[in-house]
C-alpha positions in Angstrom: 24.2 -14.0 42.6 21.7 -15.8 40.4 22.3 -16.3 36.4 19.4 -15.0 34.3 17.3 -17.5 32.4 17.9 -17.4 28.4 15.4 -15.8 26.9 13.1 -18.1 24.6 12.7 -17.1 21.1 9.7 -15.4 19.6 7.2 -17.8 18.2 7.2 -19.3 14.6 4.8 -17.4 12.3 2.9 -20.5 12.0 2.1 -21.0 15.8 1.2 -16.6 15.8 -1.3 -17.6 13.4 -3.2 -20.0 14.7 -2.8 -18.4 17.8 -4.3 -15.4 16.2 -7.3 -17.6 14.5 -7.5 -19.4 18.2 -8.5 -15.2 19.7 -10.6 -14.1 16.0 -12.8 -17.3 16.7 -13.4 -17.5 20.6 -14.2 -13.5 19.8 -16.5 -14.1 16.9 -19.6 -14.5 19.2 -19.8 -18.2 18.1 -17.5 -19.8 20.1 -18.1 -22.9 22.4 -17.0 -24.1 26.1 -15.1 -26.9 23.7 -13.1 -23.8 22.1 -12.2 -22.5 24.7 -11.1 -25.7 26.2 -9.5 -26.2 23.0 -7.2 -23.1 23.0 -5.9 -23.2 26.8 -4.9 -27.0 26.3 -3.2 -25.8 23.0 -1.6 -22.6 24.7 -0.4 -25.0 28.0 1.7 -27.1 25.3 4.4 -25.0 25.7 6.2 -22.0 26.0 5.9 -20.7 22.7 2.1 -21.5 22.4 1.8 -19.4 25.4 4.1 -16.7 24.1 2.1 -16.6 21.0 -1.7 -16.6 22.7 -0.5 -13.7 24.9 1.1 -11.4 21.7 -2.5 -12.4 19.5 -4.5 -11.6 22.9 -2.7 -8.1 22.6 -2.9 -7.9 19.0 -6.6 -8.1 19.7 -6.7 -6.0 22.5 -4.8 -2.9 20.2 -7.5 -4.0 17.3 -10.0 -1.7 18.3 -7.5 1.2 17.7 -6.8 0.7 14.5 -8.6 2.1 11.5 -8.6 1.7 7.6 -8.7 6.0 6.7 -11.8 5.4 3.9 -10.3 7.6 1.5 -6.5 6.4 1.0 -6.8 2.8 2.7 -3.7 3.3 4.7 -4.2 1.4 8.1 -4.0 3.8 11.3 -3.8 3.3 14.7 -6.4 5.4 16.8 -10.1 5.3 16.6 -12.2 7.1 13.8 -16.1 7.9 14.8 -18.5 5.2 14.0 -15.6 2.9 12.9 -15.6 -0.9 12.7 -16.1 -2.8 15.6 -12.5 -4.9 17.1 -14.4 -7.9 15.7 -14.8 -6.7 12.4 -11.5 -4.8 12.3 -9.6 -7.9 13.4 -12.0 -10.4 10.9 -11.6 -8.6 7.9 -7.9 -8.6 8.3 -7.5 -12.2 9.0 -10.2 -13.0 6.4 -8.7 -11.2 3.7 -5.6 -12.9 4.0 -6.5 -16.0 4.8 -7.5 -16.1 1.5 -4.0 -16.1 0.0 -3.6 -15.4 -3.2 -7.6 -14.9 -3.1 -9.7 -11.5 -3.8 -7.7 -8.9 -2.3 -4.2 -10.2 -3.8 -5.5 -11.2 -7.5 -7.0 -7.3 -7.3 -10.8 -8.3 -7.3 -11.6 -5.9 -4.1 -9.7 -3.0 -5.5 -11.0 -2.0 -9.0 -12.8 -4.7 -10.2 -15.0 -3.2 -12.2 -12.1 -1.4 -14.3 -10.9 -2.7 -18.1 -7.4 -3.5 -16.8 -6.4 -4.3 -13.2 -3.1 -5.6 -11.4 -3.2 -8.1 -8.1 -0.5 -8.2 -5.4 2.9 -8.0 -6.3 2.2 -7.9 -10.0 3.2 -5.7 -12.9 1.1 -5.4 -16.5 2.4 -3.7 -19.7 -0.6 -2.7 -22.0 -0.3 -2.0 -25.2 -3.6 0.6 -26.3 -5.3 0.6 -29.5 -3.7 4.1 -30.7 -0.1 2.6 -30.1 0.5 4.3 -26.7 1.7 1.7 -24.0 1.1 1.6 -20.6 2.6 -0.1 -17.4 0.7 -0.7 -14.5 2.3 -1.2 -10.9 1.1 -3.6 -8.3 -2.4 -3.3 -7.1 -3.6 -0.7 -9.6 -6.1 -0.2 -11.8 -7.6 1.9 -14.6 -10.4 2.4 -17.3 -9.9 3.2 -20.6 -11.7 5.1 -23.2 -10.8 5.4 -26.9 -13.5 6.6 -29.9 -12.2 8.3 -33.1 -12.0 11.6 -31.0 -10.7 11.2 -27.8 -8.4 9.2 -26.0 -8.7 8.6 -22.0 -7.5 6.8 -19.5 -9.0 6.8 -15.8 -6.5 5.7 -13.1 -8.8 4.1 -10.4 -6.0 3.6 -8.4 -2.6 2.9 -8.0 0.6 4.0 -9.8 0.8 3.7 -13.8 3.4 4.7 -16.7 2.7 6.3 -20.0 4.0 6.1 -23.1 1.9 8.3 -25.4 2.1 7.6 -29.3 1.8 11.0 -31.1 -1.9 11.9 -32.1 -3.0 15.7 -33.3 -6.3 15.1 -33.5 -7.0 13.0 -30.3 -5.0 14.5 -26.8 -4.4 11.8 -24.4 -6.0 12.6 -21.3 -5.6 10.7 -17.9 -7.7 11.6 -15.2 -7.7 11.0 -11.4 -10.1 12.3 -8.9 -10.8 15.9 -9.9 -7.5 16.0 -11.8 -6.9 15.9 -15.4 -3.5 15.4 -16.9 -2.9 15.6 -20.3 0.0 14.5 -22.9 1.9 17.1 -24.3 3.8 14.5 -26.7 5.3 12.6 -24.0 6.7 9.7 -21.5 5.4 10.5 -17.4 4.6 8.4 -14.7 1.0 9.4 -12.2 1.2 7.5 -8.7 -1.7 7.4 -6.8 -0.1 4.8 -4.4 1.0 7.7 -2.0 0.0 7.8 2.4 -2.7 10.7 2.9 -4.5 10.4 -0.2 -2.1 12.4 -2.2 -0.8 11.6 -5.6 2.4 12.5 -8.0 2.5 12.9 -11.3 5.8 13.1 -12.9 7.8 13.5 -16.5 9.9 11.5 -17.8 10.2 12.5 -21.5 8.9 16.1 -23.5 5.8 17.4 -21.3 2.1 17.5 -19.9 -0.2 19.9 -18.6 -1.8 19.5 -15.0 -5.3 20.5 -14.7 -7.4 20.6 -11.3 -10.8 21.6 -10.9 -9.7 24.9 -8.8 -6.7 26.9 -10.1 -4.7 27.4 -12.9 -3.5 24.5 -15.1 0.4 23.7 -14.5 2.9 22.6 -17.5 5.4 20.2 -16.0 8.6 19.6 -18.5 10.9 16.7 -18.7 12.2 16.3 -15.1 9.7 18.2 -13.3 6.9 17.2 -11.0 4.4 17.9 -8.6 1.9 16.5 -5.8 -1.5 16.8 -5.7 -3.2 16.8 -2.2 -6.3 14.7 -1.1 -8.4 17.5 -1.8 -7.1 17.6 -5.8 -4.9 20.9 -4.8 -1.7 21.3 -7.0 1.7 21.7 -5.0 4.6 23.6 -6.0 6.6 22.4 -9.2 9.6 20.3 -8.2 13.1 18.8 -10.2 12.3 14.7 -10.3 15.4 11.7 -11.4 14.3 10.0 -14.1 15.9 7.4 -12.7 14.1 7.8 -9.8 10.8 8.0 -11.6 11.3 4.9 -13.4 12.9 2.2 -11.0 10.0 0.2 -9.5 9.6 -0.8 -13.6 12.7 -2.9 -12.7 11.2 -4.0 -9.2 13.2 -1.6 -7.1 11.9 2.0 -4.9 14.1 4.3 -4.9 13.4 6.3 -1.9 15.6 10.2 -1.8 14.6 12.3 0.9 10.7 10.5 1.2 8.4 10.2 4.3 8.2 6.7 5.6 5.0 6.4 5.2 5.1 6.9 1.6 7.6 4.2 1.7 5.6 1.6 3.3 2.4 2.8 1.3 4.9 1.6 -2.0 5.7 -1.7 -0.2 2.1 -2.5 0.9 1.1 -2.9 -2.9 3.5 -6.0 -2.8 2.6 -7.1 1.0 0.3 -9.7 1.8 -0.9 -8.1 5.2 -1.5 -4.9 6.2 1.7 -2.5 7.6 0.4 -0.2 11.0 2.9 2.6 11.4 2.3 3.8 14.9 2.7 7.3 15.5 3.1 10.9 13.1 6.5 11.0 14.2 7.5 7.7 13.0 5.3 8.0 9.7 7.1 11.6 8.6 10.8 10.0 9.5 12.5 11.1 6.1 14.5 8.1 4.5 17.1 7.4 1.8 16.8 4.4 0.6 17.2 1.7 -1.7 14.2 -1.1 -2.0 13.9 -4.0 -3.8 10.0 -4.5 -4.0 9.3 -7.7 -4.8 10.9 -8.7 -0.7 8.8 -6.2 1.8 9.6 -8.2 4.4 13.1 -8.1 3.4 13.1 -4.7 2.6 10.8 -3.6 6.0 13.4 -5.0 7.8 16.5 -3.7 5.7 14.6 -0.3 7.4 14.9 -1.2 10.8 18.5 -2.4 10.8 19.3 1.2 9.9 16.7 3.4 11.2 15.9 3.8 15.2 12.3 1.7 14.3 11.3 -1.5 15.1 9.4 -3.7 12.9 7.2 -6.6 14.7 5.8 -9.0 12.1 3.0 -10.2 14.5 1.6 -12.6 11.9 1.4 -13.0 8.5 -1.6 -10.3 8.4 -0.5 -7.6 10.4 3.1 -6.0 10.5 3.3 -2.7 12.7 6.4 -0.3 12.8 7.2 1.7 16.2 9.8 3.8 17.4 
């Protein structure tokens, strides 16, 4: 009777990554006999080069399955028609966050053109000229409009809070998409930041009235909210927490009977990489949960310790969640 061998442990994060920079660049079409020389001497140093060359050659190798849905920018695995090629799929990730701290965490890929605009991880309180306030969450981003007779406020995307200072003779109008949303004298919170493309809007104080471009406007009061679908259709009128509503204001998501992946969705906004949840099953697991945002990895991983997932954090771009 033979005793097994101890397992070795996974690599570092720093060795995945330059294994997975090793596999971008000897697949970027520019790559030399010296490169490739270069990578089997470094993966031959040891065990956990190895190990980390063989999870970034299948990193690569599930690449061309994955898929950024145009319209929400939630990452998928299967292929779309006339998608990105593995190489470009695989580059954009790695150069996006290679950057650190660069254009797609300081916000300047999502949004840039709008008057205010949050990066990753970061929260903005705005004070508008009429007195109304409003708090922006992570990677959001809006345009604002505001003449001696109306008042409005685009949200480009995102999740934002409003605080609406009383004005007869101007309404305060936030729009999204093909949906309008307008202050009744109020405090409500519209997140945009939600998987499939759909979007919440929800009150926190008096009332506001929900207009789409088919259908009958909705009046939501004080502790009421809805969804709007991708294609700007209202859903049903729901009861909403305040408390609820308002906790990732103090860097926390509160998460009370939600799909998963409109929990990771919230957590991507403070992530540096992107977050692959494999499989419709997995994605509409319904969770109860308490998050502190400003940890995702913490947090991601708070999930797996009590839900039947795993998370792999394959490098520091890409993060995928299985069953």
């Amino acid at each position: 009777m033979t005793q097994d061998s101890p397992r070795n442990p996974p690599p570092s994060t720093e060795v995945s990554d330059e294994a997975l920079r090793f596999v971008v660049k000897l697949h970027s079409g520019a790559a030399t006999l010296a490169d490739r020389r270069q990578f089997q001497a470094w993966r031959a140093q040891n065990p956990e080069h190895e190990a980390a060359a063989q999870e970034a050659e299948a990193l690569w190798g599930e690449a061309s399955n994955l898929h950024q849905d145009p319209e929400t920018g939630t990452v998928r695995p299967g292929r779309r028609k006339r998608g990105p090629s593995r190489r470009a799929v695989i580059a954009n990730a790695v150069g996006l966050a290679a950057v650190g701290g660069g254009l797609w965490a300081s916000g300047a890929l999502r949004g840039w053109t709008s008057d205010y605009v949050t990066g990753l991880g970061e929260t903005r309180a705005i004070d508008l000229p009429d007195g109304s306030r409003v708090t922006l969450n992570a990677r959001s981003a809006i345009d604002v409009e505001f003449t001696p007779a109306v008042r409005r406020v685009s949200l480009v995307e995102g999740q934002a809070f409003f605080e609406v200072a009383p004005d007869l003779a101007r309404p305060f109008e936030v729009s999204m998409r093909d949906v309008r949303v307008t202050a009744l004298g109020t405090a409500f919170d519209i997140d945009r930041n939600i998987a499939d493309g759909e979007a919440s809007v929800a009150v926190t104080q008096h009332a506001v009235l929900v207009a789409a471009a088919a259908g009958e406007p909705v009046k939501l009061l004080e502790g009421q909210m809805l969804v709007v679908d991708r294609n700007g259709h209202l859903g049903a009128v729901r009861p909403s927490k305040v408390s609820i509503v308002a906790a990732w204001r103090s860097g926390l998501y509160i998460a009370e009977d939600r799909r998963l992946a409109d929990v990771i969705k919230a957590l991507q906004a403070y992530h540096t990489g992107w977050i692959v949840i494999q499989g419709d099953e997995i994605a509409n697991m319904r969770i109860n949960a308490v998050l502190n945002l400003k940890t995702p990895d913490a947090s991601l991983d708070a999930l797996a310790g009590g839900l039947p997932i795993s998370v792999r954090h394959l490098s520091s771009y890409l993060t995928v969640i299985s069953g």
